[in-house]
N, CA, C and O atoms as a printed pandas DataFrame, in Angstrom:
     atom_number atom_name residue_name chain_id  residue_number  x_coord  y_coord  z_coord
0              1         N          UNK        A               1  106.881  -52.634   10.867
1              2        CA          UNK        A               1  107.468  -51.417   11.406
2              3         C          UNK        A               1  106.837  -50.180   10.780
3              4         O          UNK        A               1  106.574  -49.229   11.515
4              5         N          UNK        A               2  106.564  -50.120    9.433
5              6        CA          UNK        A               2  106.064  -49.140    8.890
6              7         C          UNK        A               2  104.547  -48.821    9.570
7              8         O          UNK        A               2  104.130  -47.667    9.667
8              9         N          UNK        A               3  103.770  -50.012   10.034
9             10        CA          UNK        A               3  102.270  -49.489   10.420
10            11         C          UNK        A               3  102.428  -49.065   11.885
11            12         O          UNK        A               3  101.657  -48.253   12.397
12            13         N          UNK        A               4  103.513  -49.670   12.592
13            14        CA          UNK        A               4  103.328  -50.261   13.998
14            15         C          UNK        A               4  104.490  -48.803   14.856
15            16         O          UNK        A               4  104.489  -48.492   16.047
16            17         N          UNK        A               5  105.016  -48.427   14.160
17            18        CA          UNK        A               5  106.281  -47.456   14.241
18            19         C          UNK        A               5  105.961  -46.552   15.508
19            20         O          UNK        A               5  106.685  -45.571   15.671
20            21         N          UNK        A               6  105.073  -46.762   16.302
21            22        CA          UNK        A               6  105.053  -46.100   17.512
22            23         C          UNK        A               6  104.843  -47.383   18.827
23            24         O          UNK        A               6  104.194  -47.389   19.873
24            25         N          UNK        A               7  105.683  -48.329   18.201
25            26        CA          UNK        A               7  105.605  -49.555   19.310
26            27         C          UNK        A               7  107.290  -49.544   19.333
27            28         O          UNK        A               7  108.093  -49.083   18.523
28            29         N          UNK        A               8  107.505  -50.350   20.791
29            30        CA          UNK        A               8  108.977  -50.238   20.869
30            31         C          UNK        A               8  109.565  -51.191   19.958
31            32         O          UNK        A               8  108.578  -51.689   19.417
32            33         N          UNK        A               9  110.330  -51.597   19.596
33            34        CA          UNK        A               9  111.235  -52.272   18.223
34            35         C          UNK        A               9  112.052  -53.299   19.275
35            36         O          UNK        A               9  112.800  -52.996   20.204
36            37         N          UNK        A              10  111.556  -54.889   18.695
37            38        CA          UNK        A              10  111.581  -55.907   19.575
38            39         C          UNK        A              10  112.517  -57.018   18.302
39            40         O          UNK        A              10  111.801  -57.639   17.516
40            41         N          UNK        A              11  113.619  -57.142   18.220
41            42        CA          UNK        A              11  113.851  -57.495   17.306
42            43         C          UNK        A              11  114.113  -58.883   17.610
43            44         O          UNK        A              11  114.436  -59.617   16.676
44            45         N          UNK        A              12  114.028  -59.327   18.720
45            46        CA          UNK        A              12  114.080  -61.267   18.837
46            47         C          UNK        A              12  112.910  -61.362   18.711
47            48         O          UNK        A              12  112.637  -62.359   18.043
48            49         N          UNK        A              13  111.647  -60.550   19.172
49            50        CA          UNK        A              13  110.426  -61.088   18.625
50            51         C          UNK        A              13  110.062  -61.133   16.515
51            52         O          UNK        A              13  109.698  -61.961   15.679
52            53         N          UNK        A              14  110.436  -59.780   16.562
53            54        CA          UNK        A              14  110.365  -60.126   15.092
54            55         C          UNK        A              14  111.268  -61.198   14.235
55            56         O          UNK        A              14  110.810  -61.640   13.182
56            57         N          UNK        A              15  112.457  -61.574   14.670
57            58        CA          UNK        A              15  113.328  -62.848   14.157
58            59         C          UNK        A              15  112.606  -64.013   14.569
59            60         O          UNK        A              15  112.649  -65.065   13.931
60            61         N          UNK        A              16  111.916  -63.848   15.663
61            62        CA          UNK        A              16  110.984  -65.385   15.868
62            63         C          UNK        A              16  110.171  -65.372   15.011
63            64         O          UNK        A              16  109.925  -66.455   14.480
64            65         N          UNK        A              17  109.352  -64.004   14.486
65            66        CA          UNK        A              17  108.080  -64.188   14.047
66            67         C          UNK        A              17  108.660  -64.834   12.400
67            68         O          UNK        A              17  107.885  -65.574   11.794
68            69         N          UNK        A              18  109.972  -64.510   11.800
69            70        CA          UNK        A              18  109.944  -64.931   10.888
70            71         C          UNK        A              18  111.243  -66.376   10.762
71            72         O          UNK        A              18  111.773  -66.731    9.709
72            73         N          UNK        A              19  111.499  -66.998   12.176
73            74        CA          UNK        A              19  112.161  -68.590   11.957
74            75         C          UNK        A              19  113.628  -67.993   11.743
75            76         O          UNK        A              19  114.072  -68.241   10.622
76            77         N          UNK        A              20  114.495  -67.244   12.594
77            78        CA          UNK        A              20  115.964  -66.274   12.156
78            79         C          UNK        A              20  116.002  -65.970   13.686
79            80         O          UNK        A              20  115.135  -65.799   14.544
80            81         N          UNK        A              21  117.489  -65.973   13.670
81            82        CA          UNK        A              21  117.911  -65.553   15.094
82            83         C          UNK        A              21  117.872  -63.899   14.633
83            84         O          UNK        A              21  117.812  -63.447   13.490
84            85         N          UNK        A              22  117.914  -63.351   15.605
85            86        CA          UNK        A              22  117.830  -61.691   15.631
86            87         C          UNK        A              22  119.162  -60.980   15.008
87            88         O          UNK        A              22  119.082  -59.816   14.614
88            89         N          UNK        A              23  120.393  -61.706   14.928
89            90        CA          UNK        A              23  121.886  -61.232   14.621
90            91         C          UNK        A              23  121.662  -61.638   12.914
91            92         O          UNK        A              23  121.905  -60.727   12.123
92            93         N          UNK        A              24  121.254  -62.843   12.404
93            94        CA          UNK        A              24  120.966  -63.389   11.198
94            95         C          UNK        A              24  119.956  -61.808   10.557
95            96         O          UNK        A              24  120.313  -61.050    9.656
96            97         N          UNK        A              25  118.753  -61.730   11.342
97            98        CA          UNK        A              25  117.754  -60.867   10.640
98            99         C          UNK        A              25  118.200  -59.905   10.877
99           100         O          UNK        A              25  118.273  -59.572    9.694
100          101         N          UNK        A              26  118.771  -58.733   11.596
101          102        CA          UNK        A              26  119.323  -57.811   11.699
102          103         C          UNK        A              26  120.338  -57.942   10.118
103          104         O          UNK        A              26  120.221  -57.032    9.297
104          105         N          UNK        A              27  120.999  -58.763    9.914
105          106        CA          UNK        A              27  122.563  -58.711    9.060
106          107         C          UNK        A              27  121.406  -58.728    7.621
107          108         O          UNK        A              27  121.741  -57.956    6.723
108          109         N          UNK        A              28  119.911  -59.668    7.339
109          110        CA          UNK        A              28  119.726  -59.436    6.160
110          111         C          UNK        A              28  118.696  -58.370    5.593
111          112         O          UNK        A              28  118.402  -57.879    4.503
112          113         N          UNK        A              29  118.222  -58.258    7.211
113          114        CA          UNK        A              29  117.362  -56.726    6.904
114          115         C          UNK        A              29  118.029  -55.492    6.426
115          116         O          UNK        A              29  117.398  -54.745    5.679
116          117         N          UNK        A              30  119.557  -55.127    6.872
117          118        CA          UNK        A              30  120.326  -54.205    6.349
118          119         C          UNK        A              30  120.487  -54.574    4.924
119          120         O          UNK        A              30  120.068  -53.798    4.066
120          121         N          UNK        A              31  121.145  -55.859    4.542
121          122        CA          UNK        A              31  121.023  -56.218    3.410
122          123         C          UNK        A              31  120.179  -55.664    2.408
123          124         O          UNK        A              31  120.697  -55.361    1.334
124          125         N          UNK        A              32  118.661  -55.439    2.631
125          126        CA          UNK        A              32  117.631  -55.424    2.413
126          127         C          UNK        A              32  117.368  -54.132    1.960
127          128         O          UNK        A              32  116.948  -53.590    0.938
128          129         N          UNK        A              33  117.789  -53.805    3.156
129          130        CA          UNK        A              33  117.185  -52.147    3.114
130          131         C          UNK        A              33  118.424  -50.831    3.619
131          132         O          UNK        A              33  118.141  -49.650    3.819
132          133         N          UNK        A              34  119.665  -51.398    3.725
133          134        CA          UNK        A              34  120.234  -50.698    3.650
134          135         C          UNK        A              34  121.262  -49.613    5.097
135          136         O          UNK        A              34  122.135  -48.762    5.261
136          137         N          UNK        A              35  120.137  -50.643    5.897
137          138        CA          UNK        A              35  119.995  -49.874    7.621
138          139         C          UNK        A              35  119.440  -50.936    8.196
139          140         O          UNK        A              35  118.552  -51.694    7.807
140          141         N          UNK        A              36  120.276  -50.885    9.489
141          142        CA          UNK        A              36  119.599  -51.650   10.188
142          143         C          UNK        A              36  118.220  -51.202   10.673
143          144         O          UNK        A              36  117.756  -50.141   10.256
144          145         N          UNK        A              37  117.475  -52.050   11.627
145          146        CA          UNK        A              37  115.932  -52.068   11.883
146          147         C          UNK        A              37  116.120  -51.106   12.477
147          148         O          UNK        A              37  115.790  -50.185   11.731
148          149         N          UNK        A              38  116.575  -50.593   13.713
149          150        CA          UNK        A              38  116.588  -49.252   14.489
150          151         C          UNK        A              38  116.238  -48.191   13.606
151          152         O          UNK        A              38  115.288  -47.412   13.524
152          153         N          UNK        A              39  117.508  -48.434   12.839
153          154        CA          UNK        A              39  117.633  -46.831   11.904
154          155         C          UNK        A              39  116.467  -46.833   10.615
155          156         O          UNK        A              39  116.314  -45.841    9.902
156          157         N          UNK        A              40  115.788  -47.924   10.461
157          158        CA          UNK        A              40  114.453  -47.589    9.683
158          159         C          UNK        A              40  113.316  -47.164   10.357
159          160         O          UNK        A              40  112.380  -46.393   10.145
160          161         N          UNK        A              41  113.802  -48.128   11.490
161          162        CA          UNK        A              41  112.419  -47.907   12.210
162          163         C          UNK        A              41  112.449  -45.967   12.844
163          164         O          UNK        A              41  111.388  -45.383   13.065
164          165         N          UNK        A              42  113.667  -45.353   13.009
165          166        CA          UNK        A              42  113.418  -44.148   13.856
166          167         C          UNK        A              42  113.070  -42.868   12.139
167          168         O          UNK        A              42  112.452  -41.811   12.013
168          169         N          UNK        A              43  113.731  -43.607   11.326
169          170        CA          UNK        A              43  113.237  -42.853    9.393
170          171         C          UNK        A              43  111.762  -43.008    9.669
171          172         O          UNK        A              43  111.258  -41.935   10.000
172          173         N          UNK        A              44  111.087  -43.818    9.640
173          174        CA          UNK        A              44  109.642  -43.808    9.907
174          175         C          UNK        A              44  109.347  -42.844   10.857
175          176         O          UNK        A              44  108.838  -41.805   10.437
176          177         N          UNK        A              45  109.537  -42.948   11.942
177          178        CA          UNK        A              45  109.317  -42.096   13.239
178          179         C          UNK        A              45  109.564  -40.749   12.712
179          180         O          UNK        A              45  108.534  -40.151   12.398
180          181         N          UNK        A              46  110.511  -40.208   12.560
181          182        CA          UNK        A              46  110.790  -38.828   11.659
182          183         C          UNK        A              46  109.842  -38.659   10.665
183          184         O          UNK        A              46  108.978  -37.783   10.635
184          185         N          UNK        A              47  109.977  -39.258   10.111
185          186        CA          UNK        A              47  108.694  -39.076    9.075
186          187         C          UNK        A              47  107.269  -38.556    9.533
187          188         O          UNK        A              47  106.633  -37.503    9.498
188          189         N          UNK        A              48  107.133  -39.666    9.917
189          190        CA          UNK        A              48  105.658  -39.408   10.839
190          191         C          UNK        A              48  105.659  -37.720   12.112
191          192         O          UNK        A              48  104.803  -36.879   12.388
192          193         N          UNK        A              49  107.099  -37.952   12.540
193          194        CA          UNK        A              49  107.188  -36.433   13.242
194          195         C          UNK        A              49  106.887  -35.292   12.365
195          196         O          UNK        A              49  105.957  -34.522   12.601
196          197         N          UNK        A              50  107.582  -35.195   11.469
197          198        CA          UNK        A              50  107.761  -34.272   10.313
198          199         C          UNK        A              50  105.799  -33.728   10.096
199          200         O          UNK        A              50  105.420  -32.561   10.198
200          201         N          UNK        A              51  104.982  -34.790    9.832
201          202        CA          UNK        A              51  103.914  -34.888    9.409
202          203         C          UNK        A              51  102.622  -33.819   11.022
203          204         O          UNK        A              51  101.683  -33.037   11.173
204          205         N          UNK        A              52  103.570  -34.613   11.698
205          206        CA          UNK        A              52  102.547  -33.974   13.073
206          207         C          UNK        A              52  103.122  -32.552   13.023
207          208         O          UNK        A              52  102.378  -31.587   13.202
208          209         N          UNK        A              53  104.303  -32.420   12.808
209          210        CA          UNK        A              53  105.002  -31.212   13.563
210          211         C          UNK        A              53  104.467  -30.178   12.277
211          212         O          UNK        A              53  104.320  -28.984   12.538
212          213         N          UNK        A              54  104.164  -30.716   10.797
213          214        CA          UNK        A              54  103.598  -29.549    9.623
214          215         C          UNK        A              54  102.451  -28.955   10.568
215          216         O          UNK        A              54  102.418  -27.782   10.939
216          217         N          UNK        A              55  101.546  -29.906   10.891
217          218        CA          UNK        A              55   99.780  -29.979   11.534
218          219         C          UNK        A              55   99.858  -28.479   12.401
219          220         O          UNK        A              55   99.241  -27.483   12.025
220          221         N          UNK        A              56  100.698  -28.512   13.581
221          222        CA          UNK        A              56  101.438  -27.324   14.113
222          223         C          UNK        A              56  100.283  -27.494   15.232
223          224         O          UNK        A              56   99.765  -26.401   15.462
224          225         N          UNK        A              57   99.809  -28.397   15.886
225          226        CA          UNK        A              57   98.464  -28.444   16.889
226          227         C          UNK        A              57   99.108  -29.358   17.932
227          228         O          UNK        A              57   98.464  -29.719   18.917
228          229         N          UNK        A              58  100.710  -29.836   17.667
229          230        CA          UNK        A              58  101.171  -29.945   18.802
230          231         C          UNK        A              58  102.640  -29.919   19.220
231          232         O          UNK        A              58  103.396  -29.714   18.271
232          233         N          UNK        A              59  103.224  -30.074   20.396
233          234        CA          UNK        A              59  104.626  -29.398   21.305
234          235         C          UNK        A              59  105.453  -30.644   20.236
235          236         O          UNK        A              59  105.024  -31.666   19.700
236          237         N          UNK        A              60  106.629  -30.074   20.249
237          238        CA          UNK        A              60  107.785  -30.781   20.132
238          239         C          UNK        A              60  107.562  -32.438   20.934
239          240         O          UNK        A              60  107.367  -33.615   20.632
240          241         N          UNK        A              61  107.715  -31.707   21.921
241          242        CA          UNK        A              61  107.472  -32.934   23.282
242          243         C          UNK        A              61  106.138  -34.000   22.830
243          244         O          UNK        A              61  106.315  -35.161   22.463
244          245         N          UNK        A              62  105.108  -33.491   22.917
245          246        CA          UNK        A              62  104.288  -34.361   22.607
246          247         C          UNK        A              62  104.108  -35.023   21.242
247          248         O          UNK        A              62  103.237  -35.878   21.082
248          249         N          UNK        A              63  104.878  -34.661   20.310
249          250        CA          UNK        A              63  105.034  -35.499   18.833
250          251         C          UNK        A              63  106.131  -36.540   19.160
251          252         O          UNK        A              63  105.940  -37.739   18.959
252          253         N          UNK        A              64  107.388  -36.010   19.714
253          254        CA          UNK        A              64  108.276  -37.218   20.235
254          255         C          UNK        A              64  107.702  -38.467   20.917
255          256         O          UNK        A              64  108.212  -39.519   20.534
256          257         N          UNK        A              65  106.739  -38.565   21.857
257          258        CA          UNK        A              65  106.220  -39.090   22.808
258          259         C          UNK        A              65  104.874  -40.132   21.390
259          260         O          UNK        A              65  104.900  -41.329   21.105
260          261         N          UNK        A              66  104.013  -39.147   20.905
261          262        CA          UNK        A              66  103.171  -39.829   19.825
262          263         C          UNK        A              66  104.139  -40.915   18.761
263          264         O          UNK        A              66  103.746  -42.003   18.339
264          265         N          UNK        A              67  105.167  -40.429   18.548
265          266        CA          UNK        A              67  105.677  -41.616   17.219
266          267         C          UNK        A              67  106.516  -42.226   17.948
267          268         O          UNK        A              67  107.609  -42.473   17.439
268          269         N          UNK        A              68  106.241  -42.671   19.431
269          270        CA          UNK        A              68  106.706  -43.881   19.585
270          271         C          UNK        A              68  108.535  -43.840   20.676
271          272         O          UNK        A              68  109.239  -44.711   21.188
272          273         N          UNK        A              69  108.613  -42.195   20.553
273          274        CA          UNK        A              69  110.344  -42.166   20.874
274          275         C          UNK        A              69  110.122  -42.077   22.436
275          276         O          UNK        A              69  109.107  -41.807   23.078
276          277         N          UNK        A              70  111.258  -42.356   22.790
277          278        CA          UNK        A              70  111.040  -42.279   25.201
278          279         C          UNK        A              70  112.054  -40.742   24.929
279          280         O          UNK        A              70  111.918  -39.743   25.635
280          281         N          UNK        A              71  112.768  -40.813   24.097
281          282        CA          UNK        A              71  114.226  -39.725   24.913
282          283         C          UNK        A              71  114.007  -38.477   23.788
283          284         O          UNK        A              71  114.409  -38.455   22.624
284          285         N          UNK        A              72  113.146  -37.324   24.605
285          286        CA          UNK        A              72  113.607  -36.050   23.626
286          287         C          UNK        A              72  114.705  -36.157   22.862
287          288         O          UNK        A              72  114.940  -36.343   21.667
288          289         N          UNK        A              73  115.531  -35.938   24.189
289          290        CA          UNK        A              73  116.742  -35.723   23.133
290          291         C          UNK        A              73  117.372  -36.601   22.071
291          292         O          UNK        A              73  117.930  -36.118   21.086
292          293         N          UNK        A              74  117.265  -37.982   22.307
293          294        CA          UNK        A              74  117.730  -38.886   20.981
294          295         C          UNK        A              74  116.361  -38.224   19.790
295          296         O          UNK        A              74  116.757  -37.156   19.322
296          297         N          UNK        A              75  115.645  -38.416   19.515
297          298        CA          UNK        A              75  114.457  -37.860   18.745
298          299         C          UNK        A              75  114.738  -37.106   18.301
299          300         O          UNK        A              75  114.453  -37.109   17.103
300          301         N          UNK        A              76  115.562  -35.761   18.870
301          302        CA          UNK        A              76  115.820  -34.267   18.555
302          303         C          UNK        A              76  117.239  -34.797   17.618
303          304         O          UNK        A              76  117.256  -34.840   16.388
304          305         N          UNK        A              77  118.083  -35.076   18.281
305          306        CA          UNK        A              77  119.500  -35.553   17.527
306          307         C          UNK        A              77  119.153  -36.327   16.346
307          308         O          UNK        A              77  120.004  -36.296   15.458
308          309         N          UNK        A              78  118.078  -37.033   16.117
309          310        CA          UNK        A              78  117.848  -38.109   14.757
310          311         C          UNK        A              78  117.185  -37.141   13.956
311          312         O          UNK        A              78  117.633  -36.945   12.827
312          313         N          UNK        A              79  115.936  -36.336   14.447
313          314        CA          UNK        A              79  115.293  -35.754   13.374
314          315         C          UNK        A              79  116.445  -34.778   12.537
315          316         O          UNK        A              79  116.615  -34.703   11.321
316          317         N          UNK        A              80  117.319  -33.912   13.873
317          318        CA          UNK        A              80  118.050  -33.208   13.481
318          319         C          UNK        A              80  118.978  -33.856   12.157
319          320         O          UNK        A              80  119.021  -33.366   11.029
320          321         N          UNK        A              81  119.471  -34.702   12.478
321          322        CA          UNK        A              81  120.198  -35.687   11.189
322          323         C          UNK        A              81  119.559  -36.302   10.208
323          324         O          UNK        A              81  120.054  -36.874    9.237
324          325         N          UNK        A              82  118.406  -36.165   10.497
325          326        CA          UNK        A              82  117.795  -36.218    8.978
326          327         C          UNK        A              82  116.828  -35.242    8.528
327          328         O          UNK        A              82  116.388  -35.284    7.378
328          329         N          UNK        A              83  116.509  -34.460    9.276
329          330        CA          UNK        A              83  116.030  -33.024    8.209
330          331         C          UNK        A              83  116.931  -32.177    8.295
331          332         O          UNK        A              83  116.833  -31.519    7.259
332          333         N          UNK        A              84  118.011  -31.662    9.081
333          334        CA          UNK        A              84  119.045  -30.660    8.597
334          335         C          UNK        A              84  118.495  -29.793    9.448
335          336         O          UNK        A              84  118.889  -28.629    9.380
336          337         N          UNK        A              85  117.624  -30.093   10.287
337          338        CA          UNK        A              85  117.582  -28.491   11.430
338          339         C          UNK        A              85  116.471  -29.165   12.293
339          340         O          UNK        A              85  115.421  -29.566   11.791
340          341         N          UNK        A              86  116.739  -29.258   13.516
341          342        CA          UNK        A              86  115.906  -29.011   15.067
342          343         C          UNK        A              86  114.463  -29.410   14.935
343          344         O          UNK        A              86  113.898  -28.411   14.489
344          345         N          UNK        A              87  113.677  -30.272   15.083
345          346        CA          UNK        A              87  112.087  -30.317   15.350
346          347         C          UNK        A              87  111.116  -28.608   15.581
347          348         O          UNK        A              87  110.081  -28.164   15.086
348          349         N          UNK        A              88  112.006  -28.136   16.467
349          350        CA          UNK        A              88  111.157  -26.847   16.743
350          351         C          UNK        A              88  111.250  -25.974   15.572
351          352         O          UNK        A              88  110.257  -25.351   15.196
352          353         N          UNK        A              89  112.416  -25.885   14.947
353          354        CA          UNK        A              89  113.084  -24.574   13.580
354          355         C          UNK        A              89  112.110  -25.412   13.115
355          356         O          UNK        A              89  111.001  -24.886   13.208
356          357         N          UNK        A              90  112.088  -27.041   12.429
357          358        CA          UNK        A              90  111.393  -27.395   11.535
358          359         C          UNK        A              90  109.295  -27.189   11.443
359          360         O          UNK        A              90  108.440  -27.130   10.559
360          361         N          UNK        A              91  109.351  -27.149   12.906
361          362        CA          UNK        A              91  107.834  -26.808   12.916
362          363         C          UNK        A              91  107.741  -25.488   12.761
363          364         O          UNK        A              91  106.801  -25.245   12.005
364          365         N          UNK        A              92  108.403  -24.303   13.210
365          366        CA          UNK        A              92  108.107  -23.114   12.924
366          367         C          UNK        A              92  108.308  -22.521   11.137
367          368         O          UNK        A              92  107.896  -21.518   10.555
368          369         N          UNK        A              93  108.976  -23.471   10.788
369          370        CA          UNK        A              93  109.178  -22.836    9.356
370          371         C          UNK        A              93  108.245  -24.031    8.311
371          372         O          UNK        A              93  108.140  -23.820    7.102
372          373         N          UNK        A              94  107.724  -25.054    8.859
373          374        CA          UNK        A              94  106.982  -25.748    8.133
374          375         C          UNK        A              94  105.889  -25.362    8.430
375          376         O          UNK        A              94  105.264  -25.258    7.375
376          377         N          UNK        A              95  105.213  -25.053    9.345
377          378        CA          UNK        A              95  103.640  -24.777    9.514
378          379         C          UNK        A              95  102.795  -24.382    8.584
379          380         O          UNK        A              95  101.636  -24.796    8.623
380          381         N          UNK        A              96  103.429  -23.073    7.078
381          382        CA          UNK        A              96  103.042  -22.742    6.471
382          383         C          UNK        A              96  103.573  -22.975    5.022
383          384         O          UNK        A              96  102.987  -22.644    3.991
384          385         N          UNK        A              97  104.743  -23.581    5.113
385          386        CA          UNK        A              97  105.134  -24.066    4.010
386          387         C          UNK        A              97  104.523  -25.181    2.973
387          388         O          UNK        A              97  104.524  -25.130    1.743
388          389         N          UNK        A              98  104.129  -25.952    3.621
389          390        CA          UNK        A              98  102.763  -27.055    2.604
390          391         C          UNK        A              98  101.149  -26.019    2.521
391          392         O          UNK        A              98  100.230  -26.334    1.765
392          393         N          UNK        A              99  101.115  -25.211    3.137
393          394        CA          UNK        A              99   99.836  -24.870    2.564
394          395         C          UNK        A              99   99.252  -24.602    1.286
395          396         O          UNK        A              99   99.696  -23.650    0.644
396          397         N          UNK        A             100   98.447  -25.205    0.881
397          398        CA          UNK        A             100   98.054  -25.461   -0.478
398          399         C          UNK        A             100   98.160  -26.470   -1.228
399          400         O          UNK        A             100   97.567  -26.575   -2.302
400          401         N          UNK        A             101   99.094  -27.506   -0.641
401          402        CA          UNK        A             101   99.491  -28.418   -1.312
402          403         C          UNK        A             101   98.793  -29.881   -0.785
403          404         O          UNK        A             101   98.564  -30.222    0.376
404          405         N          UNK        A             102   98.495  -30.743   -2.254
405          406        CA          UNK        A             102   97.876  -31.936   -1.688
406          407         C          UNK        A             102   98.751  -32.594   -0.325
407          408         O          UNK        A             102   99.928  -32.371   -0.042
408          409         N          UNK        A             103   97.905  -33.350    0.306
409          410        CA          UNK        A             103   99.168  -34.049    1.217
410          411         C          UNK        A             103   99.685  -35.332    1.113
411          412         O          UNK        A             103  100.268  -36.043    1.932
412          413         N          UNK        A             104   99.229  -35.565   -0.524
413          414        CA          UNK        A             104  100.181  -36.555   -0.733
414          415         C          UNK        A             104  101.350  -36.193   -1.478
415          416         O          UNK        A             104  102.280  -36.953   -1.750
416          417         N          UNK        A             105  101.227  -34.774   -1.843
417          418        CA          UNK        A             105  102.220  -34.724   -2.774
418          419         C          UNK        A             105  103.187  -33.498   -1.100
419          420         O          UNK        A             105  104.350  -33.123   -1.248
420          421         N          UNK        A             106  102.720  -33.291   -0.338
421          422        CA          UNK        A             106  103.596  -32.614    0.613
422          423         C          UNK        A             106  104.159  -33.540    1.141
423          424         O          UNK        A             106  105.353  -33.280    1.295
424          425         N          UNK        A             107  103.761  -34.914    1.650
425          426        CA          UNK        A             107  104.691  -36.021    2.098
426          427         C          UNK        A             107  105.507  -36.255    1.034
427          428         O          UNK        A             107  106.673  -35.978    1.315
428          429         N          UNK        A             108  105.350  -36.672   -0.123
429          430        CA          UNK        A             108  107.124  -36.639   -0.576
430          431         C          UNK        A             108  107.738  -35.282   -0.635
431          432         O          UNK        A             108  108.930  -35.153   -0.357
432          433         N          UNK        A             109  107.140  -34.453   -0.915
433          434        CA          UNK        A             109  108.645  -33.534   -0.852
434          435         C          UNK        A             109  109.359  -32.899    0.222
435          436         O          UNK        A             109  110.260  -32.062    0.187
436          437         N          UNK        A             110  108.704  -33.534    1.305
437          438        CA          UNK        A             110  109.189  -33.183    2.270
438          439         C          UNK        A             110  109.764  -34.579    3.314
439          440         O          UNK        A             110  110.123  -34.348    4.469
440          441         N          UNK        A             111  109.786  -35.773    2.833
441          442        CA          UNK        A             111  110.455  -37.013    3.142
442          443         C          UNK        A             111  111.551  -36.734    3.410
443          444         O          UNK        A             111  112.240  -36.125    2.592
444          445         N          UNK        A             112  112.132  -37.173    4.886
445          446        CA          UNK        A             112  113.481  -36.816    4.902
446          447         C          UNK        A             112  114.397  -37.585    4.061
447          448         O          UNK        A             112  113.984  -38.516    3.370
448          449         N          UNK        A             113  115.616  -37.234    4.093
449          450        CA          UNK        A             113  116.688  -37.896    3.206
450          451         C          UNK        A             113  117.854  -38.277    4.150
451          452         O          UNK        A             113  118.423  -37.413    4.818
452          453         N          UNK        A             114  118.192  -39.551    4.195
453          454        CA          UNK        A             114  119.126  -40.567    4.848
454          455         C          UNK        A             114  120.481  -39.709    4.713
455          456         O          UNK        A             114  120.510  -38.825    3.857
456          457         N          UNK        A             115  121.612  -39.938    5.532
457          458        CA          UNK        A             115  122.951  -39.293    4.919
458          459         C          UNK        A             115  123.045  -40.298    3.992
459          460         O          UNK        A             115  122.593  -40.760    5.040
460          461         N          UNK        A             116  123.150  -41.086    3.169
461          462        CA          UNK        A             116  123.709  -41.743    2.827
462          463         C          UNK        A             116  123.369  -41.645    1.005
463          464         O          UNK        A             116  124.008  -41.859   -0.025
464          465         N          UNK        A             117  121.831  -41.145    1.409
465          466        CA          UNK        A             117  120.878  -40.538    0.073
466          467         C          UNK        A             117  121.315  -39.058   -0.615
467          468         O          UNK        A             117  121.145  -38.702   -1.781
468          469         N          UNK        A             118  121.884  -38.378    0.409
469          470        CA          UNK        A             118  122.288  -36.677    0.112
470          471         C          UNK        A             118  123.211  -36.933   -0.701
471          472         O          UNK        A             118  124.100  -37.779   -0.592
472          473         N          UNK        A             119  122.937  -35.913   -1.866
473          474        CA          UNK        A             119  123.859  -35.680   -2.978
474          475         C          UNK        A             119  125.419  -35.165   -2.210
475          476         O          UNK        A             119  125.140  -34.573   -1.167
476          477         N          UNK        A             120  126.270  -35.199   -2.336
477          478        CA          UNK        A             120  127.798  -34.356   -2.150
478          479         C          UNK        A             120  127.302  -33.061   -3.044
479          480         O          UNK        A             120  126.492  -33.162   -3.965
480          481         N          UNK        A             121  127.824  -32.017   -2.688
481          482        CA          UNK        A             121  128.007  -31.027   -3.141
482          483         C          UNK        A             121  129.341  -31.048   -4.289
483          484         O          UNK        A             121  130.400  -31.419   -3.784
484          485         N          UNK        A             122  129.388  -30.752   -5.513
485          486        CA          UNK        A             122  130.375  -30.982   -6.495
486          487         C          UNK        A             122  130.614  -31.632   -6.915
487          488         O          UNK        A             122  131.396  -31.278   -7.798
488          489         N          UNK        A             123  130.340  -33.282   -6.910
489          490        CA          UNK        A             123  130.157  -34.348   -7.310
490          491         C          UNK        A             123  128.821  -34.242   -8.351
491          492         O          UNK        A             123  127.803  -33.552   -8.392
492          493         N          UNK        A             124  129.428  -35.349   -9.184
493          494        CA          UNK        A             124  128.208  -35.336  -10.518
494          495         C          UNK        A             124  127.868  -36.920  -10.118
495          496         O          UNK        A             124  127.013  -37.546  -10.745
C-alpha cells in the first residue's frame, strides 16, 4: 500500500496474497497498525497529496485524481481531517512555506497527524 497507494485497495486480493480471509486481515492489520487498511491506505494518499499540492504545479482536482482517490469530495473531507484545513487553503499557504528546506526534512514536518495522534489541548 505504501508503494502502490494510487491503485484501488482490494482487500480479498491482498488476504489471498497472504493465506487470511479479508475480515481475519482487516481485524489484524488494525491490530497492527492501528487503522484499518482504508484509513492507512487514504494517510498515504494525503500524504502524498500534501507533497504534490507543496509542488503548487497542480489543481486540487488533478492531485486527487494522481494519488489514486475517484471522489473530490471524500479526498477533500479526509485531507481536511487530517491536515486541519481544505486541500486548496493547504496549497495556497504551503506553496511557500517549505522553501528552503531539505525535502526530507519538509516531509516530516509536515506529515499529517491521525486524530487519534493529536495531543488534547490541557492534557499532559
Amino acid at each position: 500500500m505504501d508503494r502502490e497507494y494510487a491503485q484501488p485497495l482490494d482487500v480479498d486480493a491482498l488476504a489471498r496474497g497472504v493465506g487470511m480471509s479479508a475480515g481475519h486481515l482487516s481485524r489484524q492489520f488494525k491490530k497492527a497498525y492501528g487503522e484499518s487498511p482504508y484509513s492507512y491506505l487514504m494517510t498515504r494518499r494525503i500524504e502524498r497529496a500534501m507533497t504534490l499540492l507543496r509542488r503548487g504545479d497542480l489543481s486540487v482536482t488533478d492531485v486527487c485524481f494522481e494519488v489514486g482517490c475517484s471522489s473530490l469530495g471524500t479526498f477533500s473531507t479526509r485531507f481536511t481531517e487530517l491536515v486541519g484545513m481544505p486541500p486548496s487553503v493547504y496549497k495556497d499557504k504551503a506553496e511557500y512555506g517549505t522553501e528552503g528546506i531539505p525535502a526530507c526534512v519538509a516531509k516530516q514536518i509536515t506529515r499529517p497527524v491521525r486524530n487519534r495522534e493529536a495531543q488534547v489541548s490541557g492534557r499532559r
